[in-house]
N, C-alpha and C positions, 0 to 999 in steps of 0.2 A: 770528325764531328758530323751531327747531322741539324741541319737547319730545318726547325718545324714552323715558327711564326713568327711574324712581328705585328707591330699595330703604328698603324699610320695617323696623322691625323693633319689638318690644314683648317682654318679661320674662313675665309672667305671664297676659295676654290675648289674646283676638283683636283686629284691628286693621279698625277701619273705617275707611275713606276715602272724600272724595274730592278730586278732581282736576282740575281748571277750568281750559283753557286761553282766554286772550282776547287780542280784538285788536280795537281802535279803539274801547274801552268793551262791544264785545260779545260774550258768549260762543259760542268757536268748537267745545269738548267740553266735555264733562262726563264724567269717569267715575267710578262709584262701586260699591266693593261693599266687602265683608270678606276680610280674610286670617287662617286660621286661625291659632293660636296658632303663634308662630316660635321660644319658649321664648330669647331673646334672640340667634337670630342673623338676619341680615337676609333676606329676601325679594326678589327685585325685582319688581314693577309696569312693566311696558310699556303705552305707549301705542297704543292701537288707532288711535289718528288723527295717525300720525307724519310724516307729511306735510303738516299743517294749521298756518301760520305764526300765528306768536302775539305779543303785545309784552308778557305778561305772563303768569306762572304761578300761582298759585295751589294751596297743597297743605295739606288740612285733614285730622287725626287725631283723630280725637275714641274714647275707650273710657274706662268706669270703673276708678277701681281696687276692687281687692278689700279687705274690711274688714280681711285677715287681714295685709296687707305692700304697700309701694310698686309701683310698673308704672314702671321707667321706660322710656320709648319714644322712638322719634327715626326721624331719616331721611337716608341720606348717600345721596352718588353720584348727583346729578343730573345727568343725562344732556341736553347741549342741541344743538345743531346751527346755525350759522348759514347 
């Protein structure tokens, strides 16, 4: 398959990621950066390496929450291609 996008989104942060695609136990990208705050609507994230077959995706969020109230965050709309 091929991984073209997804759409990120977070409530009250910015949003780090990254984004690992692999194939045959090896990774084929990587990409990683932050999306500024989306105040809870989504984002999308394209794949710079949308032509690169993969047998496996891998999609990590990682941000703190704030002392003050909850962050909740997620990620719809993955985008694949056989």
């Amino acid at each position: 398959m091929r991984f073209q996008s997804v759409d990120l989104y977070s409530s009250v942060t910015r949003i780090p990621y990254t984004i690992t695609g692999v194939r045959n136990d090896q990774a084929v990208f990587s990409l990683t950066d932050t999306l500024p705050n989306t105040f809870g609507a989504s984002r999308t994230v394209a794949n710079s390496h949308p032509t690169d077959l993969i047998d496996t995706l891998v999609i990590e969020r990682t941000n703190s929450t704030p002392a003050c109230c909850s962050n909740p965050m997620g990620l719809d709309n993955i985008v694949v291609v056989r």
